[in-house]
C-alpha positions as CSV (number, residue, x, y, z in Angstrom):
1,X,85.6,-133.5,69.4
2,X,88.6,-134.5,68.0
3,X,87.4,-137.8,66.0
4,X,84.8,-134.7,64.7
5,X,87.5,-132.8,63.5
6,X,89.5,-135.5,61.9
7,X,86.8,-136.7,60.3
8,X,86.0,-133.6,58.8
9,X,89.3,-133.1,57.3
10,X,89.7,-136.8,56.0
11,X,86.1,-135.6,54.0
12,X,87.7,-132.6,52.6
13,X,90.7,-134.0,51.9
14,X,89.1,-136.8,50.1
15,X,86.7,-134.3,48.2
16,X,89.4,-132.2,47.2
17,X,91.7,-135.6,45.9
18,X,88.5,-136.5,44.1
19,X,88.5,-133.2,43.0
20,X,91.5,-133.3,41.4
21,X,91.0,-136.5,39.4
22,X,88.0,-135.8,37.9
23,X,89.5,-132.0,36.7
24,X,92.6,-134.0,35.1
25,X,90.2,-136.7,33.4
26,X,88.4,-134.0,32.0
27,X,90.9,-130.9,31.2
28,X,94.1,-134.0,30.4
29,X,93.0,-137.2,30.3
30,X,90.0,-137.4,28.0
31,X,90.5,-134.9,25.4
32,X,93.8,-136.7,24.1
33,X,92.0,-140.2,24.3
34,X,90.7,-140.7,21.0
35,X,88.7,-143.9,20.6
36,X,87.7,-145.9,18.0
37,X,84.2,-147.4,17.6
38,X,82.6,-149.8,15.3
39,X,79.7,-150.8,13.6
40,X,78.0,-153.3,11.3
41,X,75.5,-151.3,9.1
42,X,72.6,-153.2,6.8
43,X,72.1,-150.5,3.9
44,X,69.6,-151.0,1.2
45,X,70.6,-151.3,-2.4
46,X,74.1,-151.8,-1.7
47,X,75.6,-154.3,-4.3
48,X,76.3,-157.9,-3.1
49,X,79.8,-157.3,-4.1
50,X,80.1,-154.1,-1.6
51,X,80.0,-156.6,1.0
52,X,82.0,-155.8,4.2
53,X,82.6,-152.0,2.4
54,X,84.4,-149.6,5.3
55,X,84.1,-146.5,5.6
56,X,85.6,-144.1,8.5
57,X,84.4,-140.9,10.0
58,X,86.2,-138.4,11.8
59,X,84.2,-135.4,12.7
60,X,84.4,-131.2,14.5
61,X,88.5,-131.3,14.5
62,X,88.3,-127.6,16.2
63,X,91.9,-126.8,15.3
64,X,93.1,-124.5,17.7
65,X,95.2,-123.7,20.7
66,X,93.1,-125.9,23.3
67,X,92.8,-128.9,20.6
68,X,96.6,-130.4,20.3
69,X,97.9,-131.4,17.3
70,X,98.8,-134.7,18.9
71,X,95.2,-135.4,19.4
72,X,94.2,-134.8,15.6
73,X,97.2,-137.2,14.0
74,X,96.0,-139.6,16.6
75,X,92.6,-140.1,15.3
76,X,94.3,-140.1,11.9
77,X,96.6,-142.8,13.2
78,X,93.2,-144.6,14.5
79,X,90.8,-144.1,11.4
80,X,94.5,-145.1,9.0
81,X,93.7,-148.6,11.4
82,X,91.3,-149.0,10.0
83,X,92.3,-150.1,6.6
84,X,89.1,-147.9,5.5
85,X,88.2,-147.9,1.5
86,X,87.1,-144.2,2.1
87,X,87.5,-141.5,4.5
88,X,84.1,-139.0,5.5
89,X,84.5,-135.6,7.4
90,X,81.6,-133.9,8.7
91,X,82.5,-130.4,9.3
92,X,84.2,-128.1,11.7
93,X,87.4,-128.3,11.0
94,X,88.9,-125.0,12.3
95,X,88.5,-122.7,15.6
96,X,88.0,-119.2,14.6
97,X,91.5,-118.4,13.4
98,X,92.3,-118.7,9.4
99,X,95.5,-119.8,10.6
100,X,94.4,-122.8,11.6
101,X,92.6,-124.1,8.2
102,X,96.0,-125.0,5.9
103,X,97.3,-127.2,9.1
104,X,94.0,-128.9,9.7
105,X,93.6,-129.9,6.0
106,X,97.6,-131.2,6.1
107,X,96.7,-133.3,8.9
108,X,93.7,-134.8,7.3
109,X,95.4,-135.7,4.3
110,X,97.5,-137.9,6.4
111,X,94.2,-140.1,6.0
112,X,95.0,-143.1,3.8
113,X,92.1,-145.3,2.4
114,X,91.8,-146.8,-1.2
115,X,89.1,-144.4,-2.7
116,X,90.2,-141.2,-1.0
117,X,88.7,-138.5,1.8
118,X,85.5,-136.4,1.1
119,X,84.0,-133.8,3.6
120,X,80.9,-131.6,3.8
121,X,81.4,-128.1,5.9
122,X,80.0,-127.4,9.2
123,X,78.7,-123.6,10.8
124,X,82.2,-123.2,12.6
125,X,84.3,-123.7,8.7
126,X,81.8,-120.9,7.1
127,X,82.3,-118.6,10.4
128,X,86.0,-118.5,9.6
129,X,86.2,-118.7,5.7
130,X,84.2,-121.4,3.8
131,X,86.0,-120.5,0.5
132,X,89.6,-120.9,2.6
133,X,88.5,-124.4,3.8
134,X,87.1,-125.4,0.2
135,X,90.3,-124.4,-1.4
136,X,93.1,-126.2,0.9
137,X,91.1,-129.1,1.1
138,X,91.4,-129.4,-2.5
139,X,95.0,-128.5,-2.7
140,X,95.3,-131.2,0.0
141,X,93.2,-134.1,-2.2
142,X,90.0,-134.0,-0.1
143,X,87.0,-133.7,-2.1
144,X,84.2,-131.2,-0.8
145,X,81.0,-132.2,-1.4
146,X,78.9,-129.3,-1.4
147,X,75.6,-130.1,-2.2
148,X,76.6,-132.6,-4.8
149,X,77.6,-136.5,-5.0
150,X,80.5,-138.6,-5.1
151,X,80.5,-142.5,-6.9
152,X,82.5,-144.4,-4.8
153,X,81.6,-148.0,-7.0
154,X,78.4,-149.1,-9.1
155,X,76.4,-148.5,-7.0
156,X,77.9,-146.7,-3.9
157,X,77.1,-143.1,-3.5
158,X,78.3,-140.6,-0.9
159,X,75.7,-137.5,-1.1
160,X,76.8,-134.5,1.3
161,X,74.9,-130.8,2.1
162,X,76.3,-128.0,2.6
163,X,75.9,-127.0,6.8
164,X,71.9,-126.2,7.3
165,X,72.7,-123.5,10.1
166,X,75.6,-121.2,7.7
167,X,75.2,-122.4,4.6
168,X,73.0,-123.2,2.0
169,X,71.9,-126.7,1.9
170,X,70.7,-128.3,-1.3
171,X,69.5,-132.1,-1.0
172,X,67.5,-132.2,-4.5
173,X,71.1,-131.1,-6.1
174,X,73.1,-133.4,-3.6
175,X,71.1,-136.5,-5.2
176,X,71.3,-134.8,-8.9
177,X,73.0,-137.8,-10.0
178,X,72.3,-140.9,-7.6
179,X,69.8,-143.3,-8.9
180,X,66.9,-144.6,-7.5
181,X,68.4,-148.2,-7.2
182,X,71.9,-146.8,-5.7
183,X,72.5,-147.2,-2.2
184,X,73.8,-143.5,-1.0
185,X,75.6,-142.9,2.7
186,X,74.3,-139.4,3.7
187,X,76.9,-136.8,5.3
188,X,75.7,-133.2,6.8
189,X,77.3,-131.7,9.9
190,X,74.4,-131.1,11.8
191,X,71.8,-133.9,12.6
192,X,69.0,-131.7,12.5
193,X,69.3,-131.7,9.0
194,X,67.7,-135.1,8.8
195,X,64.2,-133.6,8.0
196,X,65.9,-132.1,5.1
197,X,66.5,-135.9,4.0
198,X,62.8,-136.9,4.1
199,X,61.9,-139.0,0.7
200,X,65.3,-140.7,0.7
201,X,66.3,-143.6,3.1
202,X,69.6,-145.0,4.2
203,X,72.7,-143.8,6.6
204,X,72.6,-140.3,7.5
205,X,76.3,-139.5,9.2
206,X,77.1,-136.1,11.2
207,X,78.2,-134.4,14.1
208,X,78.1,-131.4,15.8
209,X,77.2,-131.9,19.1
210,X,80.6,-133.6,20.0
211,X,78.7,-135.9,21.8
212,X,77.2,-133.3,24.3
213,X,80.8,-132.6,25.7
214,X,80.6,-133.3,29.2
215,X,78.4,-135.9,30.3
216,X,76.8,-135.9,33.8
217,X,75.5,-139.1,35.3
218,X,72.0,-138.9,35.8
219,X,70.9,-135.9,34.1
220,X,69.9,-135.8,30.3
221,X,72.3,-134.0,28.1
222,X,69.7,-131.8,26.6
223,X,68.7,-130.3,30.0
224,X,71.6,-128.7,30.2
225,X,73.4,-125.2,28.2
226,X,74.1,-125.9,25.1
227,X,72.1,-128.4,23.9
228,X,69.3,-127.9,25.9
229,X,66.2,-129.1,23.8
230,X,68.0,-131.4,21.3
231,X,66.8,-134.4,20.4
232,X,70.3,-135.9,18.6
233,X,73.3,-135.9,21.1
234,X,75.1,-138.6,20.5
235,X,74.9,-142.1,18.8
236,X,71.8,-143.9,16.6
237,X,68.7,-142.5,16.0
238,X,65.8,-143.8,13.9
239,X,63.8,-141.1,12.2
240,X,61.4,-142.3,9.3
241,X,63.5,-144.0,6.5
242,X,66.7,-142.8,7.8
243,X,69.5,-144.2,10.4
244,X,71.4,-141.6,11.8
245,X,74.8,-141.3,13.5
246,X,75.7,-138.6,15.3
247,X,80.0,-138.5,15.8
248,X,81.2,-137.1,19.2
249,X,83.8,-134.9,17.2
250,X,87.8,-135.1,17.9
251,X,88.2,-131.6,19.2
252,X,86.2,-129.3,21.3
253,X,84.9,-125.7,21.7
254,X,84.7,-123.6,25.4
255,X,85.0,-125.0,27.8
256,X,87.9,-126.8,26.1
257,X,87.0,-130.4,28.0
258,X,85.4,-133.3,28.0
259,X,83.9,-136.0,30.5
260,X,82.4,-139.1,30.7
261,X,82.6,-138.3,26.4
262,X,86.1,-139.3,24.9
263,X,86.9,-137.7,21.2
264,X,85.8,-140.6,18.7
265,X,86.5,-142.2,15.3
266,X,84.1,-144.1,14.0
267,X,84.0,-147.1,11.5
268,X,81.3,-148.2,9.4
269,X,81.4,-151.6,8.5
270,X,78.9,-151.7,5.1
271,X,75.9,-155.2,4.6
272,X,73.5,-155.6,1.8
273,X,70.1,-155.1,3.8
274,X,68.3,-158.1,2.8
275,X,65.1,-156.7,3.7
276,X,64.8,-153.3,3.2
277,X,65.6,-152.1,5.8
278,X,68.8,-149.3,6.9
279,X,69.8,-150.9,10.6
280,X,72.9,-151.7,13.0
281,X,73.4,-155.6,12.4
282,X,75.4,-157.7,14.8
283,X,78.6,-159.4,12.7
């Protein structure tokens, strides 16, 4: 009777360590861990002299009490790494505070890459005040591009929408002036926008989902609340002409944690597609 008992508590006390870790990983550990991940990307059109071209994404910054400001000038410190030529932010950049939108565009001005930082808007920006976020990002020297284009060189284009879900996406006006023969990287907050990109091909980059959150082994993200019946979580997807990327996000929304889904920035490492075709490409 004894061993029984003993063995019993050993069980519960292991639970209960195990416990513990996991809610420190998730609540501590893994919100503050920014990572950096990279890729080698074919894209069609692009000049032979945009060879090795970089561009870095940092996406859904959530700037608020349960998103430290630590974590945010880390993945500056990260994507600044990078030695980047441009800078892309997909949306989401405050919690629901106004407060919160002058010290999240000061942070992300801390970005440094050769040709400058330009960001679309996402549901969470136009929930707290679209015009706010539009107008410190400017004074801050990040270009908004709402529903309109950006030359980065001959024949580079970044081409961003405004969020499908608040606002009012355009994709006719965002390719207004990118030629048939440019080679355009696509930027929306949401991947569900990507049927809104049919007739075009190329690299679609979002967010959004932040990655799902919390990740639990075994079970499909989109069974679960909040993105239950999503088809874009996290990572590549292939849908007709387009490849798209979908950014876990820096910061995070309730419940403020994360597991088995650290906070990413992501680098995009730019390749002449030699036949066509938009695709990861081993370097």
């Amino acid at each position: 009777m004894r061993s029984k008992g003993k063995k019993k508590k050993l069980f519960w006390l292991v639970f209960a360590v195990l416990g513990f870790a996991l809610f420190i990983d998730a609540v501590i550990i893994e919100p503050r861990s920014p990572v950096l991940t990279t890729y080698n990307v074919a894209i069609p059109n692009l000049p032979a002299n945009m060879d090795g071209f970089r561009i870095v994404q940092l996406s859904d910054i959530h700037r608020r009490k349960t998103v430290p400001d630590s974590v945010i000038k880390k993945a500056v410190q990260i994507a600044n790494s990078t030695h980047a030529d441009a800078a892309v932010l997909t949306g989401d950049y405050v919690g629901k505070e106004p407060g919160n939108i002058a010290m999240s565009a000061q942070m992300l001005s801390g970005l440094k890459t050769r040709l400058g930082s330009y960001a679309v808007l996402g549901n969470h920006d136009h929930w707290t005040d679209a015009n706010a976020v539009r107008k410190s990002f400017k004074a801050h020297g990040i270009t908004i591009l709402n529903n309109e284009s950006a030359r980065l060189a001959k024949g580079l284009y970044l081409a961003g929408i405004d969020d499908q879900w608040t606002g009012s996406p355009d994709v006719k006006a965002a390719f207004k002036n990118v030629g048939k023969t440019d080679a355009c990287i696509m930027l929306s907050h949401t991947p569900l926008a990507v049927d809104l990109f049919k007739g075009h091909r190329g690299l679609l980059i979002t967010g959004h989902t932040h990655g799902g959150q919390v990740m639990i082994p075994f079970v499909p993200r989109n069974r679960l609340p909040g993105l239950r019946g999503w088809k874009y979580i996290k990572g590549w997807y292939k849908v007709g002409n387009i490849l798209m990327y979908v950014n876990r996000g820096i910061g995070m929304i309730n419940p403020p944690v994360r597991f088995l889904c650290r906070p990413e920035v992501t680098l995009y490492i730019l390749h002449p597609a030699k036949d066509g075709k938009t695709k990861v490409v081993n370097k």
